[in-house]
C-alpha positions in Angstrom: -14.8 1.2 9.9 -17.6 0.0 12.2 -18.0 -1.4 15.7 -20.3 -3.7 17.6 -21.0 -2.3 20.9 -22.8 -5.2 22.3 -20.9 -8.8 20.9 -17.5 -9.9 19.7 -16.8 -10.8 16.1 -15.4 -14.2 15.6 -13.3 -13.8 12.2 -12.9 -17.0 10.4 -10.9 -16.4 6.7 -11.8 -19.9 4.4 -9.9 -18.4 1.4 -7.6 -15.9 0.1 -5.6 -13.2 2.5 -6.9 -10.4 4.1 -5.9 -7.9 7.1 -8.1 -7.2 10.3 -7.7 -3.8 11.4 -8.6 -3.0 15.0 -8.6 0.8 15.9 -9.0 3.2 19.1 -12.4 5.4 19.7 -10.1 8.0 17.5 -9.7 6.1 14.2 -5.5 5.1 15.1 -4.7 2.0 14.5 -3.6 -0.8 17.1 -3.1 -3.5 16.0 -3.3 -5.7 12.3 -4.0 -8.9 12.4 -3.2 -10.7 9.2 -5.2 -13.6 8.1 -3.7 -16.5 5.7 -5.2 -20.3 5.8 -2.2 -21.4 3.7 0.1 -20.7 6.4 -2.4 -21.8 8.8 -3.8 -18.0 10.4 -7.3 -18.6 9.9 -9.1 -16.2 11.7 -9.7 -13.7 15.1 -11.7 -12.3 17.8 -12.7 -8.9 17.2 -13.0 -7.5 21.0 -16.2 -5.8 21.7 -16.9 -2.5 21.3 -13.4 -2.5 19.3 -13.2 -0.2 16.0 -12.2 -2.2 13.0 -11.9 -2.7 9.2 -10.8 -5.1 6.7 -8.0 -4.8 4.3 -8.7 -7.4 1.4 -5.0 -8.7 0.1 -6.9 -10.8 -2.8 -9.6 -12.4 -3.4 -11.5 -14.0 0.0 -14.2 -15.6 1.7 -14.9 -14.6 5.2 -17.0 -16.2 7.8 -18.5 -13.9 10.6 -20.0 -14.9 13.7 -21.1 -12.7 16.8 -22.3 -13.0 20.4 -26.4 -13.6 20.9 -29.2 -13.2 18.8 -28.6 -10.6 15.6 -30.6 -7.0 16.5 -30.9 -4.6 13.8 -28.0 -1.7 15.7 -29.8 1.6 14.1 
């Protein structure tokens, strides 16, 4: 479970099935946003600052994109 406090996370799934789990500040879960090319849900927008995770459902190749310039988050 991780966040990024400063950009979105664009969520693009090119193979295989998996489940994007966003969270509140206290770990519950919200919403799950399941991710399937084969039936055509290719990917997502995390929101920023949003809590989330990834449930893998089999085997998969994920693309990840975010807002700006990448900035080591220490």
């Amino acid at each position: 479970m991780h966040r990024h406090p400063q950009s979105t996370e664009n969520v693009f799934l090119l193979c295989g099935k998996i489940v994007e789990i966003i969270c509140d500040e206290n770990g519950n879960e919200k919403e799950r946003i399941h991710l399937d090319p084969t039936v055509g849900n290719y990917g997502c927008v995390v929101p920023q600052g949003a809590w989330h995770t990834v449930e893998v459902l089999e085997p998969s190749v994920i693309y990840e994109a975010k807002d700006g310039a990448y900035k080591a988050q220490c």
